[in-house]
N, C-alpha and C positions, 0 to 999 in steps of 0.2 A: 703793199699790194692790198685792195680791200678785199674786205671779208665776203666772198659770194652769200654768204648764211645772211646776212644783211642788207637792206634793202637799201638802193639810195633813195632818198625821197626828193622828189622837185616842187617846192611848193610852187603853186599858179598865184598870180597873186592879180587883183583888178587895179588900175591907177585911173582915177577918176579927177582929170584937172584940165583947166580950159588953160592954161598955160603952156602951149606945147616944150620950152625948150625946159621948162622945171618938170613937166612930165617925161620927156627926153632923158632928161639928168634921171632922174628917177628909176626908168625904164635900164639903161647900163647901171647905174649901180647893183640894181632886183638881179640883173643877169648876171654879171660879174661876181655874184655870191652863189651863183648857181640857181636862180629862183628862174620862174619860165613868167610871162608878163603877157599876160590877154590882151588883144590890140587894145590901143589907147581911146579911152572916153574923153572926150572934152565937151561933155554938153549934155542934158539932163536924158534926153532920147537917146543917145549913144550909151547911156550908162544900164537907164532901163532896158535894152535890148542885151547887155554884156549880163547882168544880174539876171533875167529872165531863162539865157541860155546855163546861167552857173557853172559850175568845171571850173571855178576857181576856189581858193584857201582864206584867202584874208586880203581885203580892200583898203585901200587909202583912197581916201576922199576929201576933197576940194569941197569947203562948204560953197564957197558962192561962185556956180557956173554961170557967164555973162550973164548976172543982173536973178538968179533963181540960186533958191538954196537946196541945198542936199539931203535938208534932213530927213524926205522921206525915202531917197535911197537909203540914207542911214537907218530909219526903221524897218525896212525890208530885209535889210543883211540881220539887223536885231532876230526878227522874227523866223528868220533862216539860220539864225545862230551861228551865223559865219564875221567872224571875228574883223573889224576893222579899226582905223586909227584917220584920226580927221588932220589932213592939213590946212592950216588957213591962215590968213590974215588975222580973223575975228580973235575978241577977247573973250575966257572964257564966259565970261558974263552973257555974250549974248547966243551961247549955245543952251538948247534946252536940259532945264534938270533930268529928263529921261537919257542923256546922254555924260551925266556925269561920270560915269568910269570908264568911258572912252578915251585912250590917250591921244592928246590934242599936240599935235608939234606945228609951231608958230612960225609964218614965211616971214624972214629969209632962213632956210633952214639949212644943213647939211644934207644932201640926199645918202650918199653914204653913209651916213649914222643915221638915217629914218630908216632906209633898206634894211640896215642890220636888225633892228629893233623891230621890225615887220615882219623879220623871221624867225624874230628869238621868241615873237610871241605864237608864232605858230609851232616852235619845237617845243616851249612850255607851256600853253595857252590850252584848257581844256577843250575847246571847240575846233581847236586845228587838226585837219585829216594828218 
């Protein structure tokens, strides 16, 4: 029986990826851990309107939306200190130095084990509500 004296927490979490069925997969694994998943961004405008309303925890992000990259949503989540992790294709190499301690998980990925790790850094992550 849980503890009423404790809170459960839901984290919200942003999924930012023009791939609908890997943001799909993404989207059930985030829920199936209990995580709550803000409708899905597939494209640079849908992301900026999800980041501008905020009421999320921590972002995955798709660097390259059909043909544009992400990294100025990434410096937006920076500067909002809301905690994110890039998924891509890209090799680290062509991610900016300003984003090297961002963990980078490489497609084809497990979403399952990227979900879990999107939450562990929000229950140990200094910037997680």
């Amino acid at each position: 029986m849980p503890n009423p004296q404790v809170p459960l927490i839901r984290w919200r979490v942003l999924v930012v990826e023009d791939e609908y069925f890997l943001a799909n997969d993404l989207r059930i694994a985030l829920t199936s851990l209990g995580a709550e998943v803000m409708p899905l961004a597939g494209d640079l405008h849908d992301a900026r309107e999800q980041i501008a309303r905020s009421g999320f925890d921590i972002g995955i992000l798709d660097i390259d939306l059909r043909g544009d990259n992400s990294f100025a949503l990434a410096d937006e989540l920076k500067r909002r200190e809301i905690p994110f992790i890039f998924s891509t294709g890209y090799g680290s190499e062509l991610i900016p130095a300003r984003f090297a301690g961002v963990p980078r998980w490489e497609k084809p990925f497990d979403a399952n084990a990227l979900a879990c790790h999107a939450l562990q850094l929000c229950r140990y992550g200094m910037t997680c509500q």
